[in-house]
C-alpha beads as a LAMMPS data file, in Angstrom:
LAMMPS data file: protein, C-alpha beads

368 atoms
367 bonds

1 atom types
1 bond types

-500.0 500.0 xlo xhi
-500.0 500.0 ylo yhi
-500.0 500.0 zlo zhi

Masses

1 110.0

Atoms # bond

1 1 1 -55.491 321.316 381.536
2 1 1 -58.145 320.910 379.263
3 1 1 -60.494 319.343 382.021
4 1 1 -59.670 321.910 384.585
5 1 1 -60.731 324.645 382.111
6 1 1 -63.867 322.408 382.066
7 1 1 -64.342 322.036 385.725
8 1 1 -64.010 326.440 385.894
9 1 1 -66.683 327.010 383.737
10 1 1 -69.016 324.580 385.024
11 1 1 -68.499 326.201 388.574
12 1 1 -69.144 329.607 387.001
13 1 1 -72.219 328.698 385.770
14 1 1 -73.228 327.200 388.350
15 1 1 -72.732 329.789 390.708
16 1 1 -74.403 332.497 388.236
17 1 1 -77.199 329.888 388.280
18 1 1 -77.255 330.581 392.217
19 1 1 -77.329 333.822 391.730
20 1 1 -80.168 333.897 389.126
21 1 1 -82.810 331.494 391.475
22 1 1 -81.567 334.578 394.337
23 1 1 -82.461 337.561 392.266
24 1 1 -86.261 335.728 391.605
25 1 1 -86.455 335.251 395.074
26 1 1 -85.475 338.382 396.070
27 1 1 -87.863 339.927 393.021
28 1 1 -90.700 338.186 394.002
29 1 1 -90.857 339.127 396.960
30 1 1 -90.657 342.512 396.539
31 1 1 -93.664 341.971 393.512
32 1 1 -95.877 340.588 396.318
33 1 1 -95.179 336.902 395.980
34 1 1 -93.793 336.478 399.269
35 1 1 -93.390 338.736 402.628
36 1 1 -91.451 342.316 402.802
37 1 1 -89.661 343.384 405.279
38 1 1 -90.811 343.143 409.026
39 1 1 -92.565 340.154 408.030
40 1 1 -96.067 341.872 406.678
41 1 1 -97.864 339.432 404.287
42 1 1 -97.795 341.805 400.841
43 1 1 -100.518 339.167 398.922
44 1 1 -103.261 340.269 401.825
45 1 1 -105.486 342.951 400.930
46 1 1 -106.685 345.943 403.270
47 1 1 -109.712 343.966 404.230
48 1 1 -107.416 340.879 405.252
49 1 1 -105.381 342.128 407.963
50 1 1 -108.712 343.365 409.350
51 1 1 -110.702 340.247 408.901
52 1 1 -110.529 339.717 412.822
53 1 1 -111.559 343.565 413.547
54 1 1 -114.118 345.220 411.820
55 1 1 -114.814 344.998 407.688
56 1 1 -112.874 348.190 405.745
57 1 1 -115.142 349.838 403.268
58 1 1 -114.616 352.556 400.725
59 1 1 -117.056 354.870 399.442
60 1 1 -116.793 354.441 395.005
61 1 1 -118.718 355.889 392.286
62 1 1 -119.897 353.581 389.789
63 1 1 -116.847 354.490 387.593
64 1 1 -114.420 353.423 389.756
65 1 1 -115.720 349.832 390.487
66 1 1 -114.294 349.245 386.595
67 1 1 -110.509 348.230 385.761
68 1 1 -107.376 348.545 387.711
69 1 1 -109.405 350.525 390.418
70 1 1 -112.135 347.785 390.901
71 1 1 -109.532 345.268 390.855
72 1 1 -107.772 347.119 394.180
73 1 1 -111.380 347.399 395.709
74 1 1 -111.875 343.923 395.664
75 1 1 -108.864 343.244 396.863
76 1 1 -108.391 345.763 399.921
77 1 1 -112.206 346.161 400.905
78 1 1 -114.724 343.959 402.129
79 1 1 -117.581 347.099 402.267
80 1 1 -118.983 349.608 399.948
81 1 1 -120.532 353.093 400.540
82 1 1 -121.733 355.165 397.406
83 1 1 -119.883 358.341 397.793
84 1 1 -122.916 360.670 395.716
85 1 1 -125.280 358.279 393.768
86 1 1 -127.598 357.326 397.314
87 1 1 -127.848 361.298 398.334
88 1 1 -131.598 362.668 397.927
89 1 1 -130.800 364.941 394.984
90 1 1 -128.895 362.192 392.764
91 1 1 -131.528 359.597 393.243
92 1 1 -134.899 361.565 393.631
93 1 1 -134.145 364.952 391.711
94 1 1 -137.842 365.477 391.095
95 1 1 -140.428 363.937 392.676
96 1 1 -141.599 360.576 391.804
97 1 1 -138.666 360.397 389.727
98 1 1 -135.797 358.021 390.996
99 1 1 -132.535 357.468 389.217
100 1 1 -131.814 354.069 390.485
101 1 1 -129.487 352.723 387.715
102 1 1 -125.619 354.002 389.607
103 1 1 -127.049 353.233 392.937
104 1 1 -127.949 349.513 391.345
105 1 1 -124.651 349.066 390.071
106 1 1 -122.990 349.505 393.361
107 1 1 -125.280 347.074 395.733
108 1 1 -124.682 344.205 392.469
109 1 1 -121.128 344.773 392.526
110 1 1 -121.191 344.627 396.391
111 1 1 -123.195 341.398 396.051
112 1 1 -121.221 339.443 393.219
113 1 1 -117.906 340.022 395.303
114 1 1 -119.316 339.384 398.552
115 1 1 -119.134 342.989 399.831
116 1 1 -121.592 344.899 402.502
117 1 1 -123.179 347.829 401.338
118 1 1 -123.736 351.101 404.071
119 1 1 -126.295 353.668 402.657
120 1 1 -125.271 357.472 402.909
121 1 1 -127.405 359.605 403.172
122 1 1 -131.657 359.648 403.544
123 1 1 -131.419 363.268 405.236
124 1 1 -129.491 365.916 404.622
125 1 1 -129.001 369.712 404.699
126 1 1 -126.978 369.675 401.285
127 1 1 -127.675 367.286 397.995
128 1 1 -131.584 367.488 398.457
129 1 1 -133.256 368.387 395.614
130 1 1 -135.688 371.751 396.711
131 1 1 -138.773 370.699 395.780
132 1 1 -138.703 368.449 398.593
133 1 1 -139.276 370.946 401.184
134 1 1 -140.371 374.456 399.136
135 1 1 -142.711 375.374 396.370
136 1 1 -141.538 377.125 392.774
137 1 1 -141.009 380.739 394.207
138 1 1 -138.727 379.143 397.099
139 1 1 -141.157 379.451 400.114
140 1 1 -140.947 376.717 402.600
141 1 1 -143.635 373.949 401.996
142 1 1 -146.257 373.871 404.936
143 1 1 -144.599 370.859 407.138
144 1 1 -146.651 368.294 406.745
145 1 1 -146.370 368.437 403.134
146 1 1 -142.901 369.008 403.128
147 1 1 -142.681 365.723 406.198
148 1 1 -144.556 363.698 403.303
149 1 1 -142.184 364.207 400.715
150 1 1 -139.494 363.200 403.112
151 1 1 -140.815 360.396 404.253
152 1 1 -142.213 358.948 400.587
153 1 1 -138.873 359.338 399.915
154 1 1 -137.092 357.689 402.709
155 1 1 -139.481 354.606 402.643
156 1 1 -138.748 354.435 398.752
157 1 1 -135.504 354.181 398.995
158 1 1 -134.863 351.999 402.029
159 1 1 -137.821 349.284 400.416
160 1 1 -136.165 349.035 397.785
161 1 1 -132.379 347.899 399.003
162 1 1 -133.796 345.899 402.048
163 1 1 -131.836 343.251 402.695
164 1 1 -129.149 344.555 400.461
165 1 1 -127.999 347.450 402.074
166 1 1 -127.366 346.614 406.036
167 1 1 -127.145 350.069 407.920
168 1 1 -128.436 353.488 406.607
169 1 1 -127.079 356.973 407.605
170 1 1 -130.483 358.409 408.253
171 1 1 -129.551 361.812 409.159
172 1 1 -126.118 363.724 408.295
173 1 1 -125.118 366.863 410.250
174 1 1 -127.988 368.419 411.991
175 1 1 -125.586 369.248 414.810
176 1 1 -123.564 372.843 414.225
177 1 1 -120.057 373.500 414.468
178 1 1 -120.269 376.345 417.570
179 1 1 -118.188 376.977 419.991
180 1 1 -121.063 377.790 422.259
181 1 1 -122.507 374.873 424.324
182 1 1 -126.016 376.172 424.338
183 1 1 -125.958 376.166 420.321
184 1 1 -126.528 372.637 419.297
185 1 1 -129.101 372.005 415.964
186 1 1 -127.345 373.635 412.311
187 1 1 -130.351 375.781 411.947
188 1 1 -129.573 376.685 408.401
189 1 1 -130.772 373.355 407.430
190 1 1 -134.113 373.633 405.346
191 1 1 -135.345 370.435 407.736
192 1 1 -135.176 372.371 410.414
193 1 1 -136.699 375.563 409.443
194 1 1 -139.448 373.469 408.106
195 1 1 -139.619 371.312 411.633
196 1 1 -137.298 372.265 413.807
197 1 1 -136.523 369.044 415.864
198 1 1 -139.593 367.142 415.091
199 1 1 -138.233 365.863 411.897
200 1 1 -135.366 363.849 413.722
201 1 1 -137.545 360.910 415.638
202 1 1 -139.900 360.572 412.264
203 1 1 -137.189 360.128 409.801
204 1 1 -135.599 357.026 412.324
205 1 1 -139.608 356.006 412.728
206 1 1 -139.477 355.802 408.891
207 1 1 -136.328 354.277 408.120
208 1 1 -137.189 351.540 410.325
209 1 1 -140.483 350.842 409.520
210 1 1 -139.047 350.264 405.754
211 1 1 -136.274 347.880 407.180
212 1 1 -136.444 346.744 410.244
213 1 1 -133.462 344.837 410.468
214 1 1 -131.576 347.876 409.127
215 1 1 -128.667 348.910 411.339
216 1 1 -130.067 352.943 411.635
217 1 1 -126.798 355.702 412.102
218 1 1 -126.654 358.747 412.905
219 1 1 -123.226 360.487 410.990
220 1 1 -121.206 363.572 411.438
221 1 1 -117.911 365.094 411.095
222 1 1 -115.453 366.827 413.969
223 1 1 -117.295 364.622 416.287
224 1 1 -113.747 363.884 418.209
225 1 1 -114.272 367.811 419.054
226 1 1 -114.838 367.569 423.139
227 1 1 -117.842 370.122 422.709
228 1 1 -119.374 368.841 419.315
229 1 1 -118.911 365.334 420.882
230 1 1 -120.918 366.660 423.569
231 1 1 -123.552 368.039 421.995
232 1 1 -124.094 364.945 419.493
233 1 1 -124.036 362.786 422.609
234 1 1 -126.184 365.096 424.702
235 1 1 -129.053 364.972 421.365
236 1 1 -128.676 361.158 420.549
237 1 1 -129.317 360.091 425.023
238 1 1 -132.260 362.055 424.265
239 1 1 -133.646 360.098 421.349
240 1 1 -132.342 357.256 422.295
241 1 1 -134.262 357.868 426.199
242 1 1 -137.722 358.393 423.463
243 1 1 -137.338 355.064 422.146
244 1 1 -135.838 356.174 418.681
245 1 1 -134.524 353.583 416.735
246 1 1 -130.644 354.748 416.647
247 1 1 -128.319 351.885 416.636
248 1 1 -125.043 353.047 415.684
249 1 1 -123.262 356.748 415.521
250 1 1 -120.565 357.478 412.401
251 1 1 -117.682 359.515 413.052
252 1 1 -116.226 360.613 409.607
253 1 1 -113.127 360.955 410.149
254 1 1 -112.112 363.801 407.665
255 1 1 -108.783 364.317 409.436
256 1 1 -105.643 366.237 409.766
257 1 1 -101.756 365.207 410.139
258 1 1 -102.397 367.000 413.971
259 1 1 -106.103 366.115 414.544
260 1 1 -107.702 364.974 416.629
261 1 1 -105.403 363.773 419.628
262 1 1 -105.020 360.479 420.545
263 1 1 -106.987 361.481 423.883
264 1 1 -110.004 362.907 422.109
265 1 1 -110.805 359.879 419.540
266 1 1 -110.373 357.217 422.303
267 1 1 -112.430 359.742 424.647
268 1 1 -115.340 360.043 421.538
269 1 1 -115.147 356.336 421.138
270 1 1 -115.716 355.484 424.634
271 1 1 -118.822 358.385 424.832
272 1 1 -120.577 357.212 422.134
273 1 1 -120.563 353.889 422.625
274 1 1 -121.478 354.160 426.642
275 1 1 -124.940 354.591 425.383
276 1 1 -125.027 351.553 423.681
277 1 1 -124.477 352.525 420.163
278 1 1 -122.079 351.103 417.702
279 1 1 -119.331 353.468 416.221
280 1 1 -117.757 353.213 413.046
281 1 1 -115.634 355.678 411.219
282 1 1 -117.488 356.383 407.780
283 1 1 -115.705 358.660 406.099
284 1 1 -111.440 358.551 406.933
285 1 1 -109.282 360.286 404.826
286 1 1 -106.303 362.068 406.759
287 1 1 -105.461 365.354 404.209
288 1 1 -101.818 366.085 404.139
289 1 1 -103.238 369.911 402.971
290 1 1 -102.800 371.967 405.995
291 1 1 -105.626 374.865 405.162
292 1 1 -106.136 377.580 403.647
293 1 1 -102.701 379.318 404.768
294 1 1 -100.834 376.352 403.898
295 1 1 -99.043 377.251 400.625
296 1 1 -97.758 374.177 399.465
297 1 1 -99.390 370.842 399.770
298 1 1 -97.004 368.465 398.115
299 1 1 -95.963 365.137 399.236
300 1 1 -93.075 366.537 400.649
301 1 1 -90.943 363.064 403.014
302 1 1 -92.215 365.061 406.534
303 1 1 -95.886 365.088 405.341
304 1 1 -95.531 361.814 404.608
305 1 1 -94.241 360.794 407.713
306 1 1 -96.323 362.638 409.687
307 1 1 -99.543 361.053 407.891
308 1 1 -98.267 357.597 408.709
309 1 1 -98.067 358.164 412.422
310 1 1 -101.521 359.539 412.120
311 1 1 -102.832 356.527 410.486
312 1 1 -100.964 354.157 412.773
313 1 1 -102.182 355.993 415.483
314 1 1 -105.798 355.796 414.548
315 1 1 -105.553 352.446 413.720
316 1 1 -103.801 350.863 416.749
317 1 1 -106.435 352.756 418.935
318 1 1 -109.545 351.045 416.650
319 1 1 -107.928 347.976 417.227
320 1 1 -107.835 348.470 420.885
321 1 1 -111.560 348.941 420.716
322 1 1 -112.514 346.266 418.087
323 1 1 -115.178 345.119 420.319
324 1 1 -117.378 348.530 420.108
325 1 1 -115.829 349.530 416.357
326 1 1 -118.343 347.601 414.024
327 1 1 -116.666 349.197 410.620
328 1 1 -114.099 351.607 408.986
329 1 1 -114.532 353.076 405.355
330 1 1 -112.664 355.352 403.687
331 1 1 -113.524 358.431 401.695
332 1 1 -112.658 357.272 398.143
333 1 1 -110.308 354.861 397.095
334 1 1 -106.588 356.483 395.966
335 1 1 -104.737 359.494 396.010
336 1 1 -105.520 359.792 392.124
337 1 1 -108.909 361.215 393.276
338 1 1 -109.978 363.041 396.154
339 1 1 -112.829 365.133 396.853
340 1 1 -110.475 367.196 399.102
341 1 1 -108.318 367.791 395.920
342 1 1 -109.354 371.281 395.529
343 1 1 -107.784 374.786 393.871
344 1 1 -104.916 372.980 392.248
345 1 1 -103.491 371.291 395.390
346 1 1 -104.263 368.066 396.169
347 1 1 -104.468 366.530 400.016
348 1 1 -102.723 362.859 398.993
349 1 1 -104.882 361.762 402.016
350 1 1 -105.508 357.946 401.413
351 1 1 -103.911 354.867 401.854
352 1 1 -103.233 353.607 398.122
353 1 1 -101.076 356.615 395.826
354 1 1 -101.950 358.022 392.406
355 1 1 -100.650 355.033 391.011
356 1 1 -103.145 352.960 392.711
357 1 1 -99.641 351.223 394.967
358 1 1 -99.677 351.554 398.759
359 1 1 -98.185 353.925 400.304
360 1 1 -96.012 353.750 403.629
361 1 1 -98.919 354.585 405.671
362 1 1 -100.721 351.271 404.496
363 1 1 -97.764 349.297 405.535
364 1 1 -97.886 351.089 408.982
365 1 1 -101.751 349.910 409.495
366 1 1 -100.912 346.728 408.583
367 1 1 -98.446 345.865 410.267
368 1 1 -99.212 344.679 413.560

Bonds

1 1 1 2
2 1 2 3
3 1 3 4
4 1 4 5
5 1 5 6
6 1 6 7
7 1 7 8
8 1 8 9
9 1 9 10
10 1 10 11
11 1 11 12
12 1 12 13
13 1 13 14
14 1 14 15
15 1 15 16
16 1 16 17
17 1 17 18
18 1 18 19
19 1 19 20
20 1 20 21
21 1 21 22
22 1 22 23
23 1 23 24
24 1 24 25
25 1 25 26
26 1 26 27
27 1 27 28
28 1 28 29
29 1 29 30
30 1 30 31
31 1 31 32
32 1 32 33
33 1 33 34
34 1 34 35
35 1 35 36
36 1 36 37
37 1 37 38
38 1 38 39
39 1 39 40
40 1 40 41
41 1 41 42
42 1 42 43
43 1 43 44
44 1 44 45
45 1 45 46
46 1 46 47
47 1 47 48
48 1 48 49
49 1 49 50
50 1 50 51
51 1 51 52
52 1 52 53
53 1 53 54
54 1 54 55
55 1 55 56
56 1 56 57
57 1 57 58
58 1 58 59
59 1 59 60
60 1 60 61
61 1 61 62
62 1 62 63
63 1 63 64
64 1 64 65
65 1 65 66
66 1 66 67
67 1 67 68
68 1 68 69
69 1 69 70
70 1 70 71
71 1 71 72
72 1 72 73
73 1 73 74
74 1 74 75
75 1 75 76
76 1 76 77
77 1 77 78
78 1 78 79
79 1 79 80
80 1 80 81
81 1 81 82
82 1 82 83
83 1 83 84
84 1 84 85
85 1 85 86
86 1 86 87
87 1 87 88
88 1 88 89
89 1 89 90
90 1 90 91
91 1 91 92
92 1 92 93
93 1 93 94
94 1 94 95
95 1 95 96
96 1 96 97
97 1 97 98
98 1 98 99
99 1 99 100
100 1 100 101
101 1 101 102
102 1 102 103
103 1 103 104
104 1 104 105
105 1 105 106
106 1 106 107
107 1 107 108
108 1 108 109
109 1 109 110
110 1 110 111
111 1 111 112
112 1 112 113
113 1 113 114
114 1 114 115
115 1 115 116
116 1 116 117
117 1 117 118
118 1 118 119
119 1 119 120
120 1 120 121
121 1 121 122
122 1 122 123
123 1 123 124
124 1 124 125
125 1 125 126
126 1 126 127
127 1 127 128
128 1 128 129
129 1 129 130
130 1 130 131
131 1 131 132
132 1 132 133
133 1 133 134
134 1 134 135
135 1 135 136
136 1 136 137
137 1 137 138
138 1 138 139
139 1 139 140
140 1 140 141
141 1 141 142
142 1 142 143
143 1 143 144
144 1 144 145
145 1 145 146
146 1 146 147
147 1 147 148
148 1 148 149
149 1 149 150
150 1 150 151
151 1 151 152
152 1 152 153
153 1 153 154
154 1 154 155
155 1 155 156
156 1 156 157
157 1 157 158
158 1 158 159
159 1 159 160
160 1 160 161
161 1 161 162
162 1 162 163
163 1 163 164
164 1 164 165
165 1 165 166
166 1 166 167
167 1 167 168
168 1 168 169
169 1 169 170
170 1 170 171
171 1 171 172
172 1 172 173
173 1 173 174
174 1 174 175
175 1 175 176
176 1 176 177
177 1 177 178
178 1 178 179
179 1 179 180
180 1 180 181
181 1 181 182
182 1 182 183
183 1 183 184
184 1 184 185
185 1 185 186
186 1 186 187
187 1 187 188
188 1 188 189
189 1 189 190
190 1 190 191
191 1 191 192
192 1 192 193
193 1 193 194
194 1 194 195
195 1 195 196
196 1 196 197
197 1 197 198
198 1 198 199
199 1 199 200
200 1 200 201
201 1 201 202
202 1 202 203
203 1 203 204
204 1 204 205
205 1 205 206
206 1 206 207
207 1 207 208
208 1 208 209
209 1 209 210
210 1 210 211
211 1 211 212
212 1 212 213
213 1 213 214
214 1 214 215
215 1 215 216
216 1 216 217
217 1 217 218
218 1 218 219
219 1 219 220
220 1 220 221
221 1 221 222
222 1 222 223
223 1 223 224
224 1 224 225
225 1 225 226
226 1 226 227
227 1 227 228
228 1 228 229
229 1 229 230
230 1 230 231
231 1 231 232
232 1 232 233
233 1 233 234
234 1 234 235
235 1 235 236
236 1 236 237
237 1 237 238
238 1 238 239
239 1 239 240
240 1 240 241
241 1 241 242
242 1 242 243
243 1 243 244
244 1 244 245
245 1 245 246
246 1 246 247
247 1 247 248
248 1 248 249
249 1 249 250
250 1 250 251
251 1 251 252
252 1 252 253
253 1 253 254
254 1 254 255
255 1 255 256
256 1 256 257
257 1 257 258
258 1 258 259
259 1 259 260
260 1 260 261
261 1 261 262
262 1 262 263
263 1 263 264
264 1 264 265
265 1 265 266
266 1 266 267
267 1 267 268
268 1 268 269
269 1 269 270
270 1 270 271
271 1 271 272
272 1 272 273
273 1 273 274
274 1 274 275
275 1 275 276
276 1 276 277
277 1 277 278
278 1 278 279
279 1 279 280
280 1 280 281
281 1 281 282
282 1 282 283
283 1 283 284
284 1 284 285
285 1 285 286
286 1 286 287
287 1 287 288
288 1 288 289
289 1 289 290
290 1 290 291
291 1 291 292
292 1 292 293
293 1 293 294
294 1 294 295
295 1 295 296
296 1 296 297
297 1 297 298
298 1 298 299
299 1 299 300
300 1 300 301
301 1 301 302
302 1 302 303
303 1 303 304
304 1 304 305
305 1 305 306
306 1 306 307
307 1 307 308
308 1 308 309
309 1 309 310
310 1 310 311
311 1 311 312
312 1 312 313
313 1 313 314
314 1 314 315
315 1 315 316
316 1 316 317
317 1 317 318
318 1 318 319
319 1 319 320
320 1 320 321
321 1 321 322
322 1 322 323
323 1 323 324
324 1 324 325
325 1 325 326
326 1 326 327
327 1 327 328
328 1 328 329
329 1 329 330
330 1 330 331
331 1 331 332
332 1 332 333
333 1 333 334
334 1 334 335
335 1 335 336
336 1 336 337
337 1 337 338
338 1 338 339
339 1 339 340
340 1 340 341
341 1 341 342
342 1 342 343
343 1 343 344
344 1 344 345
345 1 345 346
346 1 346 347
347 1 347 348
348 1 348 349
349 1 349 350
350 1 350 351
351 1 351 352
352 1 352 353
353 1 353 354
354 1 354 355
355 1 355 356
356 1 356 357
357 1 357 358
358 1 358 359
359 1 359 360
360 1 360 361
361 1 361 362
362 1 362 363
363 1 363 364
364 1 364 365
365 1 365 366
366 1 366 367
367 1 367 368
């Protein structure tokens, strides 16, 4: 009797034994040690899945290459954009006077980790510090004063990350949201009151002169829009036909759960690069904030849902064109800071959650 009692126990602890290797198993797994379900590889990174596509960037700060945030950067992204520091105003406020130090930090961290780096922005309507095109009482600068300051500053900048920073949005949103085809330069912008048009083939001139071996963009937002599409494809043949340096055209990609269509991003992709040009999206975050008549823009399970598809969507059509796509970045790195966050609601529109974990979306654009 006494041996039987024996023989139990040892089968009881064996089996718990069982049971215990099962549960670490099972926990590991789900702690990224092995594969979840549907058989997506959780110890890849972002920049992993994509290594046979296109390299996935993130715009940062210099804050946010530090702790638990750069330690999901280098992880998920193989490309860095500085989301403020590389804009004329941050890094030439006054003339002669460049604030190099955030931009600096950015390109070394980009270089220690093996990371790209894409410049945003050397022209711009906003984030251009005034005395670059008008005098103290706010008058427009003649425009060959006002073309010199540009220019000083373009070739400044671009010298000094040659070879460091690969492509360059040279010029941001000239092109106006307007319903009206005949309506195409944003004519609010100081540039062009200064210039009109004559500024655009200079500043490309410029850029390239400074680096020639700089991949030269030109970057805007609602471009899947069939009539801003138009109109940006309508100005770039026409540079393009004057022997402007223009290599590549970024579509943001500051999206909605609804927008655009399926139709109208393959349609933009297909445009744009007909003339030659790369395409990359530079800017994707997909806002779960509905407007300004939206009164609620929580997380709610349908929003979340709906941003998924939206993602998957997007993604399985990049893939589909991997051969023209040279890039994707996003628009900052979580949910726990957005520069849509705005007014007390916040859009939740990236790929990684407040608590820096991914979210369901991530799992959809992965998993393929």
């Amino acid at each position: 009797m006494k041996n039987r009692s024996l023989i139990k126990k040892a089968l009881i602890a064996l089996a718990s034994g069982f049971a215990f290797i099962t549960a670490i198993i099972l926990l590991g797994s789900c702690n990224g040690f092995g594969k979840l379900g549907g058989g997506v590889d959780s110890t890849k990174g972002l920049k992993d899945f994509y290594a046979d596509y296109f390299p996935i960037g993130v715009a940062v700060s210099p804050r946010s290459l530090e702790g638990e945030q750069g330690e999901l950067i280098k992880k998920n992204f193989n490309s860095l954009t500085a989301e403020n520091v590389m804009k004329p105003a941050l890094i030439q406020p006054k003339k002669g006077e460049f604030n190099w130090a955030d931009a600096d930090k950015i390109v070394e961290f980009a270089q220690a980790n093996g990371m790209k780096v894409r410049g945003h922005t050397l022209c711009w309507h906003a984030q251009t510090g005034q005395w670059m095109y008008q005098d103290s009482l706010g008058n427009l600068l003649p425009k060959e004063e006002a073309l010199a300051n540009l220019k000083d500053h373009i070739t400044a900048v671009v010298s000094r990350y040659k070879g460091k920073v690969y492509g360059w949005d040279v010029l941001n949103e000239i092109v106006v949201d307007d319903t009206s085809a005949a309506k195409v330069y944003r004519e609010s912008s100081p540039w062009y009151k200064v210039a009109g048009t004559d500024f655009i083939p200079l500043i490309y001139k410029w850029a390239h002169e400074a680096d020639p071996d700089a991949i030269l963009f030109y970057n805007d937002y609602n471009t899947e829009n069939p009539i801003k599409r138009d109109k940006i494809y309508n100005m770039l043949k026409g540079l393009l036909d004057q022997g402007v340096p223009i290599h590549a055209v970024g579509l943001q990609a500051h999206w909605k759960l609804n927008d655009p269509t399926e139709e109208n991003l393959r349609a933009a992709i297909d445009k744009f690069s007909s003339l030659g040009l790369d395409v990359q999206l530079t800017e994707l975050d997909i806002t779960v904030n509905m407007g300004r008549n939206d009164p609620d823009s929580t997380f709610t399970a349908e929003r979340e849902q709906k941003q998924l598809e939206q993602y998957k969507m997007a993604f399985n059509v990049l893939r589909d064109n991997k051969k023209k796509i040279t890039g994707v970045t996003f628009w900052n790195v979580s949910d726990r800071g957005s520069w849509l966050d705005r007014g007390g609601k916040k859009a939740y529109p990236l790929l990684f959650d407040e608590n820096l974990k991914p979210k369901k979306a991530f799992w959809a654009v992965v998993d393929f």
